[in-house]
RODO-2510 file (C-alpha; in nm, 4 decimals, decimal comma):
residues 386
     n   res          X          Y          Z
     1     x     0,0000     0,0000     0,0000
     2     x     0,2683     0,2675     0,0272
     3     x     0,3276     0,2864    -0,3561
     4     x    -0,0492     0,3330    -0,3744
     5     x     0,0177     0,6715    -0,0714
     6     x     0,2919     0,7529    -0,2729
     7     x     0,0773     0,7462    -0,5743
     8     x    -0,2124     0,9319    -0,4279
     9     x     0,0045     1,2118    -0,3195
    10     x     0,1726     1,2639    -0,6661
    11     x    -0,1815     1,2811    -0,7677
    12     x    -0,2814     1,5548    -0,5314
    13     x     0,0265     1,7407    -0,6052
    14     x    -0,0210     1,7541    -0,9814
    15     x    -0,3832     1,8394    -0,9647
    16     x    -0,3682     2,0762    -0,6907
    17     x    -0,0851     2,2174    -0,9453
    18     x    -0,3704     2,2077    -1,2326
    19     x    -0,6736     2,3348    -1,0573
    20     x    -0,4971     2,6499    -0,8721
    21     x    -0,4508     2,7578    -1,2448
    22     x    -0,8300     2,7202    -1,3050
    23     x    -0,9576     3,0616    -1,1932
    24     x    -0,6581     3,2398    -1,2689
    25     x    -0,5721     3,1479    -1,6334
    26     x    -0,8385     3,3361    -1,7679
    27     x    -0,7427     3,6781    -1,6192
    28     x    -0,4087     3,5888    -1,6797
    29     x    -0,4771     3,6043    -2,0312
    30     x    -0,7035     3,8874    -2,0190
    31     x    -0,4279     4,0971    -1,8836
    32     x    -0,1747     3,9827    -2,1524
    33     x    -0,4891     4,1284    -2,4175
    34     x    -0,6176     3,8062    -2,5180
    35     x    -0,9871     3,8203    -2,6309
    36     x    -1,2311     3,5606    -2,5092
    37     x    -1,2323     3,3374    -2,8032
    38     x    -0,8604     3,3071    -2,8277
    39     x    -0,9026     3,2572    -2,3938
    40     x    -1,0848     2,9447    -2,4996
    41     x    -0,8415     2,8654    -2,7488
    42     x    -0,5667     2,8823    -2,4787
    43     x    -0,7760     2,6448    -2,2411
    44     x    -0,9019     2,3994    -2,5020
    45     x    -0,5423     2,3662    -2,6872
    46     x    -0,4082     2,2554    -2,3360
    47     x    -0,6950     1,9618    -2,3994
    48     x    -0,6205     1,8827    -2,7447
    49     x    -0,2651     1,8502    -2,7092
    50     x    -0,3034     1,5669    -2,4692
    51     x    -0,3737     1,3401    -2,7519
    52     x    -0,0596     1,2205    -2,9103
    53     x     0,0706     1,1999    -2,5129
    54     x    -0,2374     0,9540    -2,4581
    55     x    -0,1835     0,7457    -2,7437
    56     x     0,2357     0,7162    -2,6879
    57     x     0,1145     0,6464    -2,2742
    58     x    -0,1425     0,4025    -2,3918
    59     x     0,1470     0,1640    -2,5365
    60     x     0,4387     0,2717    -2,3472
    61     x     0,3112     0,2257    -1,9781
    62     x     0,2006    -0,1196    -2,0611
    63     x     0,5294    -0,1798    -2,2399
    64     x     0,8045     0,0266    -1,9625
    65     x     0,5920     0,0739    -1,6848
    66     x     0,4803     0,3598    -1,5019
    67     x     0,7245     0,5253    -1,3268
    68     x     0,9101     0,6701    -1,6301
    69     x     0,6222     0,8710    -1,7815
    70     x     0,5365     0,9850    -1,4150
    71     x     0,8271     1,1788    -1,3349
    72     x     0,8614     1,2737    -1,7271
    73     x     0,5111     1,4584    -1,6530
    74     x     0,6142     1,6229    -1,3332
    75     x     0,9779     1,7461    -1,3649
    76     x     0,9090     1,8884    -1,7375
    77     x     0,5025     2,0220    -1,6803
    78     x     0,7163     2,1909    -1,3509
    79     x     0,9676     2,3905    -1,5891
    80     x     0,7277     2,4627    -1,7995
    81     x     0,5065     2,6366    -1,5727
    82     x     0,8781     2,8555    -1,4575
    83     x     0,8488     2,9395    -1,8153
    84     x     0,5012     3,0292    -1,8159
    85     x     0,5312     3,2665    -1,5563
    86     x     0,8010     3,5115    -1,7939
    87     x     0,5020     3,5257    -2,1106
    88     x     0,4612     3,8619    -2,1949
    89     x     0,1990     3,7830    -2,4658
    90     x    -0,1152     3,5409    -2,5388
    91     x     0,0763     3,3456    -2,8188
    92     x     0,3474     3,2454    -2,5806
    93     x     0,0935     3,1370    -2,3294
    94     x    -0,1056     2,9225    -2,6050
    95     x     0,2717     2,7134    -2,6841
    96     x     0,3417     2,6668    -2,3253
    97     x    -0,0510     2,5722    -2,2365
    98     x    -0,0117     2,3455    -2,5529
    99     x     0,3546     2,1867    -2,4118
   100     x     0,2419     2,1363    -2,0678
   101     x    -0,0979     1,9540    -2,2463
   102     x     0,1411     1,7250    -2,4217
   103     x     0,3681     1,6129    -2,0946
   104     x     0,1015     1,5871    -1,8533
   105     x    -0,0726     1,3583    -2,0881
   106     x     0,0892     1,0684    -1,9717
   107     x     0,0591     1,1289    -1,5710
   108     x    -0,3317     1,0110    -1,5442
   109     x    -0,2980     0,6891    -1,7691
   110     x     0,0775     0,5869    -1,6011
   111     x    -0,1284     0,6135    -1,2057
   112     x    -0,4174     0,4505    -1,2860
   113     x    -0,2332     0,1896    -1,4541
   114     x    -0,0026     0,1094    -1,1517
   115     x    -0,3069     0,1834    -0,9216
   116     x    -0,5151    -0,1034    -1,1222
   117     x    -0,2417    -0,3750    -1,1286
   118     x    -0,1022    -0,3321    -0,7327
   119     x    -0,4743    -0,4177    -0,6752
   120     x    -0,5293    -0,7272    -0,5515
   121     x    -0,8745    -0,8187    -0,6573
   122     x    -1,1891    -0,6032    -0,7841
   123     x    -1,3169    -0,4677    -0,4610
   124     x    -0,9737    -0,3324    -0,3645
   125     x    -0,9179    -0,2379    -0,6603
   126     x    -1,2625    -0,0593    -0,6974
   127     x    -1,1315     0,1047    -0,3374
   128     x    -0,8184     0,2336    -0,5074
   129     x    -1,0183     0,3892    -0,7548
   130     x    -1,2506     0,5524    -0,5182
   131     x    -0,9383     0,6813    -0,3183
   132     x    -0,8259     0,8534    -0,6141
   133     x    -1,1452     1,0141    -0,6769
   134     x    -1,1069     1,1322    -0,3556
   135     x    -0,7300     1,2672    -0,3621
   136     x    -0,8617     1,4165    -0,6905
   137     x    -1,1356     1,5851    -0,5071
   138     x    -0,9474     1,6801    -0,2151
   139     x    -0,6779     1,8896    -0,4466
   140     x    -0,9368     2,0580    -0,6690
   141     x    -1,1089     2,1649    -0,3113
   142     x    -0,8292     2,3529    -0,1947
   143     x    -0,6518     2,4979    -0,4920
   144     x    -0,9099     2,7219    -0,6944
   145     x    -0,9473     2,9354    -0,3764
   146     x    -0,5632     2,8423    -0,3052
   147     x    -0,4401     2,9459    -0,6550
   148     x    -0,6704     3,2992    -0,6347
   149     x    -0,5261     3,3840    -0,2688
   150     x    -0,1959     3,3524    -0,4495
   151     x    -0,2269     3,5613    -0,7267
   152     x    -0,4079     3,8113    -0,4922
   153     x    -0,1478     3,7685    -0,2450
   154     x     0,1858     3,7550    -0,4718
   155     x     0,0673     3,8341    -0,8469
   156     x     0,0268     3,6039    -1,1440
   157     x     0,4237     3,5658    -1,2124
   158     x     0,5484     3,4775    -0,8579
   159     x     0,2129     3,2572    -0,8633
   160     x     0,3311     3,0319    -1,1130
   161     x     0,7236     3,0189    -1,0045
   162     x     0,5769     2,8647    -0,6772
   163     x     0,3139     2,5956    -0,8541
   164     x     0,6091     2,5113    -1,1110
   165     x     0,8499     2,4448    -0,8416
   166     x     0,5666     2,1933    -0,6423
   167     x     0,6172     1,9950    -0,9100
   168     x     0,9675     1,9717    -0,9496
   169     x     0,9945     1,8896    -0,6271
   170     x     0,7459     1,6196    -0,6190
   171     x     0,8649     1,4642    -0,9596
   172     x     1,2046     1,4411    -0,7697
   173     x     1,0237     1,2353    -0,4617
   174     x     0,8982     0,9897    -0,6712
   175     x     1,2188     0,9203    -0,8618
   176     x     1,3004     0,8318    -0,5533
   177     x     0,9963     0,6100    -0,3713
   178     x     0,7214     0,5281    -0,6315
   179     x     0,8685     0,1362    -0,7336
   180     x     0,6941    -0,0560    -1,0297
   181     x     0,4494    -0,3538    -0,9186
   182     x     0,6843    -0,6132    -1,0942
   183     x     0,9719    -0,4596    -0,8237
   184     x     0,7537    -0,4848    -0,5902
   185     x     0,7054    -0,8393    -0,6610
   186     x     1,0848    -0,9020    -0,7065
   187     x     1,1759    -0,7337    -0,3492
   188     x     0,8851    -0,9379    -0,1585
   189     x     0,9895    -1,2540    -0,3385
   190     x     1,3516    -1,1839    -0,1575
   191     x     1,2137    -1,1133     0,1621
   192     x     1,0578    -1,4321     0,1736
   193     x     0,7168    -1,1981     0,2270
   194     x     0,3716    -1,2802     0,0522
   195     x     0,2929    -1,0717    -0,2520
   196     x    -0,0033    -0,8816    -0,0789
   197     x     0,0423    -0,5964    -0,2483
   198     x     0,0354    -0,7283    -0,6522
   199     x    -0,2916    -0,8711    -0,8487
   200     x    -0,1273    -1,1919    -0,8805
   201     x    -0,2229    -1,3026    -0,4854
   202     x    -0,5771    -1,3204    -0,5093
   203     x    -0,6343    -1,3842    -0,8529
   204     x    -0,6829    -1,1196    -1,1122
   205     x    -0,8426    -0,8056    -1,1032
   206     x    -0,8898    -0,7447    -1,4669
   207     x    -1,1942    -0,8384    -1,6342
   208     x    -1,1833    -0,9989    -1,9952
   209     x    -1,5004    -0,7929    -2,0950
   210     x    -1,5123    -0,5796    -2,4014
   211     x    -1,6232    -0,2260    -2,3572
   212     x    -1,8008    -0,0633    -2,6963
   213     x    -1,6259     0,2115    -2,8106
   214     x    -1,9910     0,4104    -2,7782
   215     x    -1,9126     0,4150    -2,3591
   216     x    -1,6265     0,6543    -2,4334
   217     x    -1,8508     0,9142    -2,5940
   218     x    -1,9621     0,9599    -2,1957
   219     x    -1,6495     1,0817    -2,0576
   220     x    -1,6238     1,2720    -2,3482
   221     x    -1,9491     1,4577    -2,2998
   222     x    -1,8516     1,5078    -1,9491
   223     x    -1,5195     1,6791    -2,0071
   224     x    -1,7098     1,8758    -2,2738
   225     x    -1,9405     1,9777    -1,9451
   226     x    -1,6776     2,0710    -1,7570
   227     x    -1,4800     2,2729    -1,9913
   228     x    -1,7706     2,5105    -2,0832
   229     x    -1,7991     2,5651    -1,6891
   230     x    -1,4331     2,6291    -1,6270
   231     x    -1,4314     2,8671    -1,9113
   232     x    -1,7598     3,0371    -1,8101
   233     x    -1,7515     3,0607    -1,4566
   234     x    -1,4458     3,3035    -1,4686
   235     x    -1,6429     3,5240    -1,6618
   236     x    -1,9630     3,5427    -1,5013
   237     x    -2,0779     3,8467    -1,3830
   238     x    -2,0812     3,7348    -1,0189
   239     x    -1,6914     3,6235    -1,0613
   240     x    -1,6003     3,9153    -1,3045
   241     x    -1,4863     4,1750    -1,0216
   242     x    -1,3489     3,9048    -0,8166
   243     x    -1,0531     3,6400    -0,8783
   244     x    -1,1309     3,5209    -0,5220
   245     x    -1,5220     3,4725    -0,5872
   246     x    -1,4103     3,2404    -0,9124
   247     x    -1,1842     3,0276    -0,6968
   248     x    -1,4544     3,0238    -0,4438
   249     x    -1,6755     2,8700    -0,6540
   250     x    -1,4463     2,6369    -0,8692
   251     x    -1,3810     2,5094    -0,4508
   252     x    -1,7712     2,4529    -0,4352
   253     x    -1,7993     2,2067    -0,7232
   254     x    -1,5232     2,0106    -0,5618
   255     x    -1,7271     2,0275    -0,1446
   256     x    -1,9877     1,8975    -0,3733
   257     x    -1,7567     1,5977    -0,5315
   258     x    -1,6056     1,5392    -0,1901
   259     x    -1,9629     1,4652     0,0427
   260     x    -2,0981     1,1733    -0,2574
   261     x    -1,7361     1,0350    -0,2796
   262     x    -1,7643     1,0034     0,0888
   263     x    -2,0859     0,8199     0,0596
   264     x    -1,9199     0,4834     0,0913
   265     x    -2,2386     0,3094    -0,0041
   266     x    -2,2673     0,4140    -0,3402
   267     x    -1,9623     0,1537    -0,4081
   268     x    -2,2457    -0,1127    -0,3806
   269     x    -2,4701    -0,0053    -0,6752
   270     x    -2,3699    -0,0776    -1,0088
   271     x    -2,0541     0,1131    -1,1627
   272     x    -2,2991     0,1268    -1,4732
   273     x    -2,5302     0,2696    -1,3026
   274     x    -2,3747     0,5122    -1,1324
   275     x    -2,2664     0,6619    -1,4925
   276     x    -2,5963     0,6421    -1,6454
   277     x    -2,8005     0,8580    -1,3257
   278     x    -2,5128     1,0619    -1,2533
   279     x    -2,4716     1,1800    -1,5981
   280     x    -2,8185     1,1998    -1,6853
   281     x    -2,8683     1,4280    -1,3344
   282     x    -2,5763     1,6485    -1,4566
   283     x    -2,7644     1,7265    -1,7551
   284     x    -3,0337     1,8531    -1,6041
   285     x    -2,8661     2,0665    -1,3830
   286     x    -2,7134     2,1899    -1,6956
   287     x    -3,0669     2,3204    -1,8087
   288     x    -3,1597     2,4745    -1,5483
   289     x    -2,8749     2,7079    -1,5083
   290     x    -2,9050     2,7844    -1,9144
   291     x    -3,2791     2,8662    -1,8218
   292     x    -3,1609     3,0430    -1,5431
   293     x    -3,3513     2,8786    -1,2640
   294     x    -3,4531     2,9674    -0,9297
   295     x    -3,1636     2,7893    -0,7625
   296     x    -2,8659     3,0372    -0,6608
   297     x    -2,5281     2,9682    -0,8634
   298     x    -2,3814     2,8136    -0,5403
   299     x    -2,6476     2,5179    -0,5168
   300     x    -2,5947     2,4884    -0,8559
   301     x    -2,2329     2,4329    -0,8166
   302     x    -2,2467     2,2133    -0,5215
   303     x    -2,4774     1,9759    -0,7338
   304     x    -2,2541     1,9543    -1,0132
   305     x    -1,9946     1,8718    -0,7719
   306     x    -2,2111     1,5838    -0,6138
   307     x    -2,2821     1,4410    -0,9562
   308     x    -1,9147     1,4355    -1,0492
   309     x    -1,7957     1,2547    -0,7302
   310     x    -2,0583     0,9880    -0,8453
   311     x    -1,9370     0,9685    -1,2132
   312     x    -1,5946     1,0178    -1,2396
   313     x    -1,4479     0,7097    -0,9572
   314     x    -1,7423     0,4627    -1,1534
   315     x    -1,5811     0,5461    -1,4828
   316     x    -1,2580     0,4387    -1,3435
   317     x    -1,3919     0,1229    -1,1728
   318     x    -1,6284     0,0263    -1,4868
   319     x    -1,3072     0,0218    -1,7118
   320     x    -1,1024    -0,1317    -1,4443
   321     x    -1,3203    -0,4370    -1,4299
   322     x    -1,3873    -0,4975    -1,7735
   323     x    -0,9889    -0,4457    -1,8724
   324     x    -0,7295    -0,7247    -1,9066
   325     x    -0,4669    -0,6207    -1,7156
   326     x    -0,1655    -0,6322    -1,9992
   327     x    -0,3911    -0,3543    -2,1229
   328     x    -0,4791    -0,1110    -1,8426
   329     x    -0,2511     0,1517    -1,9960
   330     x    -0,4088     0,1551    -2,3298
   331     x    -0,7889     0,1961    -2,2149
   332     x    -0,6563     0,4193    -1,9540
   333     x    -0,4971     0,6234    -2,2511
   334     x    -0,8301     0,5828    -2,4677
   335     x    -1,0284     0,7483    -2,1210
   336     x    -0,7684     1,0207    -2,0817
   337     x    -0,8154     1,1137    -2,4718
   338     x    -1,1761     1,0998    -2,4703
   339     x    -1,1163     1,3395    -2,1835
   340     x    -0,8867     1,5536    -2,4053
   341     x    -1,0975     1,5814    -2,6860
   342     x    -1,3947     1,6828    -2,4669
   343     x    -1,2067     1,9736    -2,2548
   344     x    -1,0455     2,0834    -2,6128
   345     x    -1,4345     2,1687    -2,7601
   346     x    -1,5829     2,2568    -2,4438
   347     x    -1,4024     2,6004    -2,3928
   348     x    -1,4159     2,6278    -2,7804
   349     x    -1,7828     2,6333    -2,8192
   350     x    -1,8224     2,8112    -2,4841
   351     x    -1,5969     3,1036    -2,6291
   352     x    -1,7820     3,1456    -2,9672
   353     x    -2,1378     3,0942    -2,8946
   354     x    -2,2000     3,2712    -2,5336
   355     x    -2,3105     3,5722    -2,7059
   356     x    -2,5820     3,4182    -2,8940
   357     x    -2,7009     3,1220    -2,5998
   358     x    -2,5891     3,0309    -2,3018
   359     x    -2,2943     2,7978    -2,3395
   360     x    -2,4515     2,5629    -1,9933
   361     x    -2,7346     2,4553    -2,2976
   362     x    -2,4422     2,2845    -2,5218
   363     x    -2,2931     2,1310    -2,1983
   364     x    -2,6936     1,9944    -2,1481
   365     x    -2,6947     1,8753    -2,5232
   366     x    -2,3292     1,7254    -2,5448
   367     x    -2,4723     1,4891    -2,2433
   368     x    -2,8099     1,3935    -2,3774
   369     x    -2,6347     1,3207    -2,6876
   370     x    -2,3813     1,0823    -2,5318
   371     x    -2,6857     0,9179    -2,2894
   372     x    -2,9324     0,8991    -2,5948
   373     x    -2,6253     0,6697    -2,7901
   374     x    -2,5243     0,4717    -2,4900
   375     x    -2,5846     0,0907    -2,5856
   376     x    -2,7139     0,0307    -2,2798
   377     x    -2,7865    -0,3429    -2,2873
   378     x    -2,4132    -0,4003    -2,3031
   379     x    -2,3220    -0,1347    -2,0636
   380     x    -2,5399    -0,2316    -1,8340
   381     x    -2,5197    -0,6133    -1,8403
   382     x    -2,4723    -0,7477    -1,5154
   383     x    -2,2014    -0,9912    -1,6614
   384     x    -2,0009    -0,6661    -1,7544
   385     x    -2,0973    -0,4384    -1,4771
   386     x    -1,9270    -0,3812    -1,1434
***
């Protein structure tokens, strides 16, 4: 279990990194003259650059292992972000956000891939999965606000010499204590110890299921989602005078992620399940802030929050149990670009349409979309389901 701690805090590390930048990137750009459709360029190219890292981490975590492409994506995304505090101009910011997009496309598959295979069967490895939705959760809690009280506090340059150095630093620490399982197995073997801490003790975790290529179009959807709202919320008129109000409320969707992740029970129903309600609620809330309904933007928030921490961990364990697991890395990889593509056209749409309709409607429409094509009698087999 310590390479899974280990794990876990590389994870909060890199995402706290990634979230702090949230409600500050957009004013960042703002001040450097950038108008809002380029803005959305800046935050979707970030996105769509994660592709060709997904698809070399797909094959080259299941063929090296993880560790390599872990501290490859913390070391370099670290300097980068040195660099990205000395941009004097949008276009520098849009090769940097486009660099960083590329090297930190190979942290998410290379964890969850060492997270699935140290598992050692389905429920702990379902646990695992939930504990990283919860790292996740607990990092994306504290760094909007964290990252605005910066900027506030020190300014957008100093801001991002601090965040680049956190990773550096924690790039460095797992060089030196993040071990691959098949080390693992090799140093307990010596010690004459029982491999407790590898699938191969209890039989394993993978599944042998296949998973239609139509699931993916979910996560996609969902990334879509959640682009649009980390472009929009920034510019809202309740945010707009305020970089701490934004990181307020980028901290509210995450309290709202963190009380249904800690709803334990919710690890009994149906990992299908959990996709198909959560999703379909996050739509809905979707509508009603494009209709602008009676429930204050907080509420809102908090609800999209609560629907994520639902989602996102079933995702994980769904794909987890219906993986073999010579191939974690690969459908890891296919998740993380699905991701990509999503959080690429979210803030792209977002940035040319909110002057004709409210961008929350496409995030409503990209999920319908991906619920109403959903082949459900596969995905929600109980033979496939977990």
């Amino acid at each position: 279990m310590k390479t899974a701690v280990w794990l876990y805090l590389f994870m909060f590390v890199a995402i706290f990194d990634l979230h702090a930048q949230y409600p500050i990137l957009t004013p960042f750009a703002v001040s450097l003259g950038a108008a809002p459709s380029f803005i959305g360029l800046i935050l979707g190219v970030y996105s769509i650059t994660h592709l060709p890292g997904n698809l070399i981490a797909g094959y080259g975590v299941d063929r090296y292992g993880s560790k390599k492409f872990i501290l490859f994506s913390l070391i370099v995304a670290g300097a980068l972000l040195l660099l990205q505090s000395r941009v004097t101009d949008p276009w520098q910011l849009l090769v940097i956000r486009s660099i960083s997009g590329f090297v930190l496309a190979f942290l998410s598959p290379a964890c969850l891939s060492m997270l699935a295979k140290i598992a050692r069967d389905r429920v702990h490895q379902g646990k695992l999965m939930s504990g990283n939705g919860m790292v996740h959760t607990l990092a994306s809690v504290l760094s909007p606000a964290a990252g605005a009280y910066l900027v506030a506090t020190l300014g957008f340059e100093q801001s991002f010499v601090y965040l680049g150095w956190g990773l550096m630093v924690t790039g460095v620490l797992a060089w030196i204590f993040v071990k691959e399982p098949r080390e693992l197995m090799e140093a307990e073997r010596t010690e004459g110890q029982p491999l407790h801490d590898t699938p191969a003790s209890v039989g394993q975790p993978g599944g042998s299921g296949s998973i239609p290529w139509l699931f993916f179009c979910v996560p996609l959807a969902l990334s879509c989602s959640q682009g649009i709202l980390f472009f929009e919320l920034p510019l809202m008129q309740e945010t707009h005078s305020s970089i701490m109000t934004s990181g307020i409320f980028f901290s509210l969707v995450s309290l709202g992620s963190l009380v249904t992740l800690s709803m334990l029970f919710l690890n009994r129903m149906s990992a299908a399940w959990r996709i198909t309600l959560g999703s379909l609620a996050l739509a809905f809330i979707f509508f009603g802030m494009s209709i602008r309904w009676a429930l204050p933007m907080f509420a809102s928030l908090f609800m999209i929050g609560m629907t994520k921490g639902v989602i996102f961990p079933a995702i994980a364990s769904y794909l987890a149990a219906n993986t073999n697991s010579n191939r974690y890395g690969r459908t890891f990889s296919i998740l993380s670009i699905a991701y990509s593509i999503g959080a690429f056209i979210g803030p792209i749409v977002a940035g040319h349409v909110r002057g004709e309709m409210s961008p929350y409607f496409i995030a409503f429409l990209f999920l319908m979309t991906a619920l109403a094509i959903l082949p459900f009698r596969s995905i929600l087999s109980p033979a496939r389901a977990s």
